[in-house]
C-alpha positions as CSV (number, residue, x, y, z in Angstrom):
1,X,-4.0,102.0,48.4
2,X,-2.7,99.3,51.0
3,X,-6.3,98.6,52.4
4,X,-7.4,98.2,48.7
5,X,-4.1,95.8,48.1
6,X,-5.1,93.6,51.4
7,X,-8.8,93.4,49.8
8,X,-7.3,92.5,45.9
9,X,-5.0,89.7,48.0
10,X,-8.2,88.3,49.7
11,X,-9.7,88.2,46.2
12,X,-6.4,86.1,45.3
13,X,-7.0,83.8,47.4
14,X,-10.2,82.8,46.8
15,X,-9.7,82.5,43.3
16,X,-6.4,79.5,44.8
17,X,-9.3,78.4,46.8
18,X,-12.4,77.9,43.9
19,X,-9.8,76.5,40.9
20,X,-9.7,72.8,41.0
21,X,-7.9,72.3,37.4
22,X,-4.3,72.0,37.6
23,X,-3.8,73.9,34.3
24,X,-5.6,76.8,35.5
25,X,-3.6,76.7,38.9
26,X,-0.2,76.6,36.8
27,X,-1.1,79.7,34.7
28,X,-2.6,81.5,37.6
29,X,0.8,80.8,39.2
30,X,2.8,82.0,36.2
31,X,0.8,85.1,36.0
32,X,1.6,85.8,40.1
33,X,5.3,85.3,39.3
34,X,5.3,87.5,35.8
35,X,3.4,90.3,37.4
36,X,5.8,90.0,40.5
37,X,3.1,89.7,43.3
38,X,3.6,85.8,43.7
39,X,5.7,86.5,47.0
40,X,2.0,87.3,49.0
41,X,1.0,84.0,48.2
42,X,4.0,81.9,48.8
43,X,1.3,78.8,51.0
44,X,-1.0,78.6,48.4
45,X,1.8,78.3,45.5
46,X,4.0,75.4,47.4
47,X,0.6,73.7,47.9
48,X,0.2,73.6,43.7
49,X,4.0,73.0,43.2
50,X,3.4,69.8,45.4
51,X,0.1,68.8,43.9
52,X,1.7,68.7,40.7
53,X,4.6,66.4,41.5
54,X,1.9,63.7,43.1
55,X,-0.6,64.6,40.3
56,X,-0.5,63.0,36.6
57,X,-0.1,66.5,35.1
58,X,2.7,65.7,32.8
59,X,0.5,63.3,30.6
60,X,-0.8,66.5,29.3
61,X,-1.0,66.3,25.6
62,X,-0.5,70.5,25.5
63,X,3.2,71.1,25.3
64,X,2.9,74.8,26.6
65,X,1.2,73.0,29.7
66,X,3.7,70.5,30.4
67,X,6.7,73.2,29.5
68,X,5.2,75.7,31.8
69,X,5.0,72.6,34.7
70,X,8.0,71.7,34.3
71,X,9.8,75.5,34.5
72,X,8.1,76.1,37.7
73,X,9.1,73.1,39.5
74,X,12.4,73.7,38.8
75,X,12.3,77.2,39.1
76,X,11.4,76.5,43.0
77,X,14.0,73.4,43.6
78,X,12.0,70.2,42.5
79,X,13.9,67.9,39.8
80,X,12.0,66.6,36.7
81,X,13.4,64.6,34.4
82,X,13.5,65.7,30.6
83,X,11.8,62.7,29.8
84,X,8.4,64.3,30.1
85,X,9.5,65.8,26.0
86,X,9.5,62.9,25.0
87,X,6.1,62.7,23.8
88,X,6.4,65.6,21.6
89,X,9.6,63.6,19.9
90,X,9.1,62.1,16.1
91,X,10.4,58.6,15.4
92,X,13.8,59.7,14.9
93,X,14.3,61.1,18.1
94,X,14.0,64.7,17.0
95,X,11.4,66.8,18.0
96,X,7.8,66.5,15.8
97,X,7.4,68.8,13.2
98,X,3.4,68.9,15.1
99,X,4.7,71.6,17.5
100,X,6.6,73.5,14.7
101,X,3.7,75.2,14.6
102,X,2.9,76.6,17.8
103,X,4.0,79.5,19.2
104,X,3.1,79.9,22.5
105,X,4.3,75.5,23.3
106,X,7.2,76.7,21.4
107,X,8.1,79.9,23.6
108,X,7.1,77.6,26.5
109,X,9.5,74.8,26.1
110,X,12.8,77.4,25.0
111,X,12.1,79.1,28.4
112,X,11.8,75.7,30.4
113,X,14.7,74.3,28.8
114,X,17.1,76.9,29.9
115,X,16.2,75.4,33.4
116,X,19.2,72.4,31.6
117,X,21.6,71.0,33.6
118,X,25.1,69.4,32.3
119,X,24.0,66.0,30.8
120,X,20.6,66.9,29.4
121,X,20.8,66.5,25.7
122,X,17.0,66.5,25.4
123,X,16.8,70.2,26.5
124,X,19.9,71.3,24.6
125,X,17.7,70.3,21.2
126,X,14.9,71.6,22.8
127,X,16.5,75.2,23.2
128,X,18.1,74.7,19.4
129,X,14.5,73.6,17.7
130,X,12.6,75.9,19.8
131,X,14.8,78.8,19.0
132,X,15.1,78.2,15.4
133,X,11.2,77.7,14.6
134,X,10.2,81.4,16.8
135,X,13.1,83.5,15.2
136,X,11.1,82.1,11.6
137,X,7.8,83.1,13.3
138,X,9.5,87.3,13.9
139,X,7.5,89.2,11.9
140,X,4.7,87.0,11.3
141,X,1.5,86.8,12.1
142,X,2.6,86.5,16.4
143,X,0.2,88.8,17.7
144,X,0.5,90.6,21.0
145,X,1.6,90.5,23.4
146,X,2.5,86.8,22.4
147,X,5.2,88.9,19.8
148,X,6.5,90.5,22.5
149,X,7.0,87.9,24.5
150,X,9.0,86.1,22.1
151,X,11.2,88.6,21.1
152,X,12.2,89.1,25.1
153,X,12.8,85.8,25.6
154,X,15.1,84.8,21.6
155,X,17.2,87.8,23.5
156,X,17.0,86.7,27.2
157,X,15.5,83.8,27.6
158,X,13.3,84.0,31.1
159,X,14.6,81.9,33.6
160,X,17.8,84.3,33.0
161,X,15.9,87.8,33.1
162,X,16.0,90.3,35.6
163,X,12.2,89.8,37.3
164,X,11.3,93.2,37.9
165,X,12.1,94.5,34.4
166,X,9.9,91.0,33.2
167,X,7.4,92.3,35.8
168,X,7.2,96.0,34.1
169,X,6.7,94.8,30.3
170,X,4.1,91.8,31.7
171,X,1.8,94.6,33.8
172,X,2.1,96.5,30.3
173,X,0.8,93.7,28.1
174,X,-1.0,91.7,30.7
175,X,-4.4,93.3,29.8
176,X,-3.9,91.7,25.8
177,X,-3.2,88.0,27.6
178,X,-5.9,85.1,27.2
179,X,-7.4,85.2,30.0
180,X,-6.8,88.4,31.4
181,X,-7.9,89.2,34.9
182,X,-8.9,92.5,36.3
183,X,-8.1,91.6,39.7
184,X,-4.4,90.4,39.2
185,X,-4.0,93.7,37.4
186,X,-4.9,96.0,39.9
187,X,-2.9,94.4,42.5
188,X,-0.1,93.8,40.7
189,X,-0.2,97.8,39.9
190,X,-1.1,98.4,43.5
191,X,1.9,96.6,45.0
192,X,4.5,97.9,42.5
193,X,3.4,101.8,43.1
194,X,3.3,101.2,46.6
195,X,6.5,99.2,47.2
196,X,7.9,102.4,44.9
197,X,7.1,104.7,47.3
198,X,9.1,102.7,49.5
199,X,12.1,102.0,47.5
200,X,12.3,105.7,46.6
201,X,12.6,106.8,50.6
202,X,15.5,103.8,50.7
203,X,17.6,105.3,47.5
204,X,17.1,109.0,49.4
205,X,18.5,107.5,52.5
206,X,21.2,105.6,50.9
207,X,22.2,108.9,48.8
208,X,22.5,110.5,51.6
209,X,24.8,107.9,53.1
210,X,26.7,108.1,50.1
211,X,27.7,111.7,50.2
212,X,28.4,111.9,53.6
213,X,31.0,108.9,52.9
214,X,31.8,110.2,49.8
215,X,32.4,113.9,51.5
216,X,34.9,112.0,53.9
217,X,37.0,109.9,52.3
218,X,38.0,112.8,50.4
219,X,39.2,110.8,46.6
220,X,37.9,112.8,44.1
221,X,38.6,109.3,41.9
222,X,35.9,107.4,42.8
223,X,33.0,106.7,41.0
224,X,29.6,107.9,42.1
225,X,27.3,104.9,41.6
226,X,24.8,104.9,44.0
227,X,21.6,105.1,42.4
228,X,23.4,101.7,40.4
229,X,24.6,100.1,43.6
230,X,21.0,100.0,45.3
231,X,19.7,99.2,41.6
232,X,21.4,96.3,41.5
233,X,20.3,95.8,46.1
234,X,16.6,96.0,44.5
235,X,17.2,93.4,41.7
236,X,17.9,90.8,44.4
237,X,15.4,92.1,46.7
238,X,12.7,94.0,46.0
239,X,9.8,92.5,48.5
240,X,8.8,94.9,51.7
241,X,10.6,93.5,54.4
242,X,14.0,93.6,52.3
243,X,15.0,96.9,53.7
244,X,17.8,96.5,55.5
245,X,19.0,93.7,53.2
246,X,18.9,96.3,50.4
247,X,20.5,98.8,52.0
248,X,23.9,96.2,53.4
249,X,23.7,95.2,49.5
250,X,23.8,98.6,48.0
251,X,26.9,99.7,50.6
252,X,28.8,96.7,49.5
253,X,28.9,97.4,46.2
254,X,29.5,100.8,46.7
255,X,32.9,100.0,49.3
256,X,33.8,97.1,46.1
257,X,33.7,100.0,43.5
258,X,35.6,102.3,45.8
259,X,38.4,99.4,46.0
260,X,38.3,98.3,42.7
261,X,39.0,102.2,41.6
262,X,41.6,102.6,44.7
263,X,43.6,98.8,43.8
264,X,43.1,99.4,39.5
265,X,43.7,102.8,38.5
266,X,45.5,105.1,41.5
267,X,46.9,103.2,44.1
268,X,50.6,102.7,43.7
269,X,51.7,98.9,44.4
270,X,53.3,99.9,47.7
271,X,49.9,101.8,48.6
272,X,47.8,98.4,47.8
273,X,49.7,96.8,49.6
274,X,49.6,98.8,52.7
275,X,46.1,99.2,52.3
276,X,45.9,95.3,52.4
277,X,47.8,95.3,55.3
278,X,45.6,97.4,56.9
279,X,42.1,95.7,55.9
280,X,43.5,92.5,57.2
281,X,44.5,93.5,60.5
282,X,40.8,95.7,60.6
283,X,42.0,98.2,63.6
284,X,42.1,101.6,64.1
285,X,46.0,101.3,64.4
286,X,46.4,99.9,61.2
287,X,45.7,103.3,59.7
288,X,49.3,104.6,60.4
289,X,50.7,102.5,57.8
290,X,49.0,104.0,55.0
291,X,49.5,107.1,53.5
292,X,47.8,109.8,53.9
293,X,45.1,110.0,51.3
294,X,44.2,106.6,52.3
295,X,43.8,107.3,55.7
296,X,40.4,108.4,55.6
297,X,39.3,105.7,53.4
298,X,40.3,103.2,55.8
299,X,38.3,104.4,59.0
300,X,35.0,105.2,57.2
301,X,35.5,101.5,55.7
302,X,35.5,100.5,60.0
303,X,33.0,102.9,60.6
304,X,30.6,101.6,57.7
305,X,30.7,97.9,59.0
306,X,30.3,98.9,62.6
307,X,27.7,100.9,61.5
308,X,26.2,97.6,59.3
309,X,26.6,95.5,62.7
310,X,24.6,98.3,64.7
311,X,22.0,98.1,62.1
312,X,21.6,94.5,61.6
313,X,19.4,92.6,64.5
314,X,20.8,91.6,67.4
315,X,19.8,87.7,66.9
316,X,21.4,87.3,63.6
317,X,24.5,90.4,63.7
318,X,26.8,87.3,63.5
319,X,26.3,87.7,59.7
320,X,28.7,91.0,59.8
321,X,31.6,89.2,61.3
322,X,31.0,86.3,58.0
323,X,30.7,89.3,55.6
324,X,34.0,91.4,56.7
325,X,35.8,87.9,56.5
326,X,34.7,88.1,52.8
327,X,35.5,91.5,51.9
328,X,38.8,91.1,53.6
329,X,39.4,87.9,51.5
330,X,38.4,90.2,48.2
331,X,40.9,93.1,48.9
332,X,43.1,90.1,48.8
333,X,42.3,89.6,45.6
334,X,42.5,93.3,44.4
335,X,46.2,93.0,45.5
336,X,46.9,90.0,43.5
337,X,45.2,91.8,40.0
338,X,47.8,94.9,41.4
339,X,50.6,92.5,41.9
340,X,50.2,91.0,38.6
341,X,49.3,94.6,36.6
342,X,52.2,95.8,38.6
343,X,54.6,93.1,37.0
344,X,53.2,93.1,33.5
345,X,52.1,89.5,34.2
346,X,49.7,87.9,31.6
347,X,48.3,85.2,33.9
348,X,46.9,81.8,32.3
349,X,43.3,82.4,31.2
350,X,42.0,79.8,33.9
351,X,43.9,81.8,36.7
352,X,42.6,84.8,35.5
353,X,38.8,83.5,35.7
354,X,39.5,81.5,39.1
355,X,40.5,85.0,40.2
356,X,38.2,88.0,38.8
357,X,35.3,85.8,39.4
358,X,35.8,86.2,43.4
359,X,37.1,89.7,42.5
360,X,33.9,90.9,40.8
361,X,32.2,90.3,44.2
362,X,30.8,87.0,44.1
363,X,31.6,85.7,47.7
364,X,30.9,89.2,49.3
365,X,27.5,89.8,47.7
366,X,26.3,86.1,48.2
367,X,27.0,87.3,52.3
368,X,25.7,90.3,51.8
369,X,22.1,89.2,50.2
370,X,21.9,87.5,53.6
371,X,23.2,90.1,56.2
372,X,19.9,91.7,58.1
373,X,17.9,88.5,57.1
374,X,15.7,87.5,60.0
375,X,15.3,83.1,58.9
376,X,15.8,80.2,61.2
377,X,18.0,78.5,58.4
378,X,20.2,81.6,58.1
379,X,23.4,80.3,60.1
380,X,23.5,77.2,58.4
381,X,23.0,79.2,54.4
382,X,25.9,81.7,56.0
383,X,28.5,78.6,56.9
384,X,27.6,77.4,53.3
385,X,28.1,80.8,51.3
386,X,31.1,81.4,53.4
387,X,32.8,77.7,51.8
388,X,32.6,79.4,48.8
389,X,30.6,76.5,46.7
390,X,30.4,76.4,43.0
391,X,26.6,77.9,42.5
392,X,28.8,81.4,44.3
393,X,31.6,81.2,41.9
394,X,29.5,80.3,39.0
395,X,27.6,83.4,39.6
396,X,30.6,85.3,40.4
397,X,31.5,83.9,36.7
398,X,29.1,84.7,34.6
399,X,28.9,87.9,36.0
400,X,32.7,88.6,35.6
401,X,32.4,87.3,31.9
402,X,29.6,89.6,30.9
403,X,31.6,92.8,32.7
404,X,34.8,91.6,31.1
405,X,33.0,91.0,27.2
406,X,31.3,94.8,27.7
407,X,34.4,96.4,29.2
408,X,36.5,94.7,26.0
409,X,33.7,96.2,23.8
410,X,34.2,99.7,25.2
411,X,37.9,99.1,25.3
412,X,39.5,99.3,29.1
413,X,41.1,102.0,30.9
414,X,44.7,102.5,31.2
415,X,45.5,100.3,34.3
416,X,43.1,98.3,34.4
417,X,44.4,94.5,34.7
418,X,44.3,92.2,31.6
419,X,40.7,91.1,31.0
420,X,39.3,87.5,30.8
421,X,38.9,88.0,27.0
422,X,42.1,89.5,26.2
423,X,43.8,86.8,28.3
424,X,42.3,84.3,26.4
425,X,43.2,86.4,23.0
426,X,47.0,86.3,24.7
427,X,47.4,82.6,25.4
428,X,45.5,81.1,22.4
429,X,46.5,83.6,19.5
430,X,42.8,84.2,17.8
431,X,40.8,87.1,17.1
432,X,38.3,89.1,19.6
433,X,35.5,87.3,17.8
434,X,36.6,83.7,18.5
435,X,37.7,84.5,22.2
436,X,34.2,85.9,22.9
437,X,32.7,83.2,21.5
438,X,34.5,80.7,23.9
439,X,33.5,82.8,26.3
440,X,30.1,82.9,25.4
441,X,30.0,79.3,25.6
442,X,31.6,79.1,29.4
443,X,29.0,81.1,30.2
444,X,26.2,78.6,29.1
445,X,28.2,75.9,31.3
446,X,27.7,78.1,34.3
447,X,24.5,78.9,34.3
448,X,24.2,74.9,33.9
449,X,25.8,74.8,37.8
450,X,23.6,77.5,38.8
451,X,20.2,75.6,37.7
452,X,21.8,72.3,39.1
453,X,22.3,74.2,42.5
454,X,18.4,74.1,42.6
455,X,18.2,70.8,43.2
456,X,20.9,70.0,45.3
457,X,20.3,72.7,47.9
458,X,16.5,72.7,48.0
459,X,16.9,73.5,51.5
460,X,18.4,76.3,51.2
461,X,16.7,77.8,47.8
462,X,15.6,80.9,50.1
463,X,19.7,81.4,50.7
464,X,20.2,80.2,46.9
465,X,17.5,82.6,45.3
466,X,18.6,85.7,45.5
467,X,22.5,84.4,44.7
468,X,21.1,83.3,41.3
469,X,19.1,86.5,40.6
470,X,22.6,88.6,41.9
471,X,24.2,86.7,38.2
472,X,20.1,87.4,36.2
473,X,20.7,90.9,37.1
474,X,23.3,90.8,34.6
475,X,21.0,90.6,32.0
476,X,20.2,94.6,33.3
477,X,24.0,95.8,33.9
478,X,25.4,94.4,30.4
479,X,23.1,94.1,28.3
480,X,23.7,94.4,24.6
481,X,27.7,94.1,25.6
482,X,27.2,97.8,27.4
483,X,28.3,98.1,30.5
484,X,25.7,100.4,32.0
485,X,26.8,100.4,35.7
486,X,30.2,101.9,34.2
487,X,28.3,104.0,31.8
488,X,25.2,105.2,33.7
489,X,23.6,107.0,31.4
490,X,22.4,103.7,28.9
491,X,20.3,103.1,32.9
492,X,18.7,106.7,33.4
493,X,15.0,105.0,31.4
494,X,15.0,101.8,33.2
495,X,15.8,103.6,36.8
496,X,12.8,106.4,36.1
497,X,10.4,103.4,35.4
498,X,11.3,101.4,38.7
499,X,11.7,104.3,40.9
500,X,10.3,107.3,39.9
501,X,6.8,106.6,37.4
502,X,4.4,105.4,39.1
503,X,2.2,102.9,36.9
């Protein structure tokens, strides 16, 4: 299969080499990305992205052309001003009832426009006109996979999806596309069976890591959610190469559930405490202050990042000492949720949020989705994570808010600390209803940082990427309002499909 993949990717290449029309070279690009094979051809796709900023593309009279231009350059870092919709505006500044009509411009400009950035009142029409015209078109005439398409995107738009779950409906429908190519096809089925294969070793070895952890910390309260943890590693990072990235990933998450459980539900307040004491001092010694059923915990939490540093290459292991520094400023956080639980406290909505957002992981993750990265820029994306900057806690946000409206929906645990939605019920006195749908609306503001962070860092979009697709994946964990890395089982299809069916 590989030496068939390496001949496909020749194939690839040629056809980069033969097409001279920049609309061909845009779609050609679109399909890479859909079909999740875009990562061989990384040269050959910043070449386009560059001829199309010095090119007059955007005098295009298609609007599914120009929409689709101007998505991928901001999908990879380059700003482009809104102004390039204007032509498709009536008299009265509105958009022209000429595209009302078209489905596949339509679907184009609602998927670029949720690329918006605060101050873009152009796109925010865009996304309301857009998504009012292809919600009439459900049910119509749409035909496939166009239909399909549509419907994915009214209910996540793309530049918010989870890419490999885009990838497995797109290999799906790709043969019913305009302009379908064998060749792209086979590849793209090529690389994802074989790059399964791999992935299904990794979730093996990273089982096996978990029940030998599991097996010695002894706390028959924590959650098993393994298979979850490196779901969520694999979202970020699902490229060969990735290994060790996905594996740091998938053992952070798993140590942050293991905390979260310890800090919300069993630890008493005197426990938590200790056990911050502990974690912050991040000795051996430390583990004669806790109590006994915490004992255990504590070591194989020193054994696991030692373990991490032993793993991690010896020209970039400096990443361990930034990522510890993170976890330990976490648990600090954990204690401050047990401190407030502990006292009944109902803190101000904003404290809550300024909180649960680092709490949920933000700041840890964004280290960890660089630990065991081999890059020349790495030190310099590691001192900026660690500053905590507001792409990190926007992230952290929106992920926090998505956990907090699915938790509300499946009603919380007893202990668990107040929730950003029933804090906001607590200090404003309204209903569920109105409370989500503030929150609903913070949520649009965030992403809003996180496509502005694009822009602004476009030196460090290889450090930036996967921080943005750490808040897409919750598109995959709470989808619907379920919470499906609490409730597993809603996950059992999608985790068969990626790691177990071969297409």
């Amino acid at each position: 299969m590989l030496v068939r993949a390496n001949e496909l990717k020749e194939h690839v290449c040629m056809m980069f080499k033969s097409c001279n029309n920049m609309a061909t070279q845009i779609c050609l690009l679109d399909t890479l990305q859909h079909l999740g094979i875009d990562y061989h051809f990384k040269e050959q796709i910043d070449t386009i992205l560059s001829q199309i900023l010095e090119s007059e593309f955007f005098s295009s009279s298609s609007l599914s052309e120009v929409a689709l231009g101007f998505r991928l350059l901001r999908e990879h870092g380059h700003w482009v001003s809104p102004d390039v919709f204007n032509k498709f505006k009536a008299q009265d500044g509105g958009f022209s009832k000429d595209i009302s009509n078209d489905p596949k411009g339509l679907l184009s400009l609602y998927n670029a426009a949720h690329l918006h950035v605060h101050g873009e009142p152009t796109l925010e029409e865009a996304i309301t006109f857009a998504r009012r015209h292809l919600r009439s078109m459900r049910g119509s005439d749409l035909k496939t996979p166009l239909a399909n398409q549509v419907k994915r995107a009214l209910h996540i738009p793309l530049p918010r999806a989870c890419k490999r779950i885009e990838t497995l409906h797109y290999i799906s429908e790709y043969k019913e596309e305009e302009g379908y190519n064998p060749v792209l096809l086979e590849l793209a089925k090529l690389d994802f069976n074989l790059l399964q294969h791999v992935h299904l070793k990794e979730l093996k070895a990273i089982t096996e890591w978990w029940n030998n952890f599991s097996r010695n910390i002894g706390l028959s309260y924590i959650r098993c959610r393994v298979v979850e943890s490196y779901t969520w590693a694999y979202v970020v990072y699902y490229q060969r190469g990735f290994k060790l990235p996905r594996r740091i990933i998938a053992m952070m998450i798993v140590l942050i559930t293991t905390m979260d459980d310890t800090y919300d539900i069993h630890a008493t307040i005197d426990d938590c405490r200790k056990l911050h004491e502990a974690i912050q001092r991040w000795d051996e010694s430390a583990v004669d202050i806790l109590p006994e059923y915490l004992k255990r915990l504590y070591m194989e939490l020193l054994i696991t990042f030692k373990n991490i540093e032993d793993e991690v290459p010896a020209n970039v292991n400096y990443n361990v000492s930034y990522l510890r520094k993170a976890f330990q400023n976490h648990v600090s956080g954990y204690l401050q949720e047990a401190e407030w639980s502990h006292n009944n406290h109902w803190p101000k909505f904003e404290d809550q949020v300024n909180l649960t957002s680092l709490t949920v992981g933000g700041p840890t993750l964004s280290l960890s989705v660089m630990a065991g990265v081999d890059r020349k820029i790495m030190k310099q994306s590691l001192d900026w994570a660690a500053g905590v900057p507001d792409v990190v806690i926007a992230g952290g946000k929106i992920v926090r808010f998505m956990n907090d409206i699915a938790a509300f929906k499946r009603r919380k645990c007893k202990g668990d600390a107040a929730s950003s939605v029933e804090c906001y019920i607590h200090e404003h006195g309204v209903t569920d209803k109105v409370a989500i749908a503030r929150i609903d609306e913070l949520i649009e503001e965030e992403w809003k940082i996180l496509n502005k962070a694009r822009f602004e860092n476009h030196a460090l979009l290889p450090a930036l990427q996967p921080i943005i697709d750490l808040a897409r994946s919750s598109s995959l964990f709470y989808d619907n309002r379920n919470d499906v890395y609490t409730t597993s089982t809603h996950l059992q299809e999608t985790v068969e499909s990626l790691f177990l069916k071969p297409i």
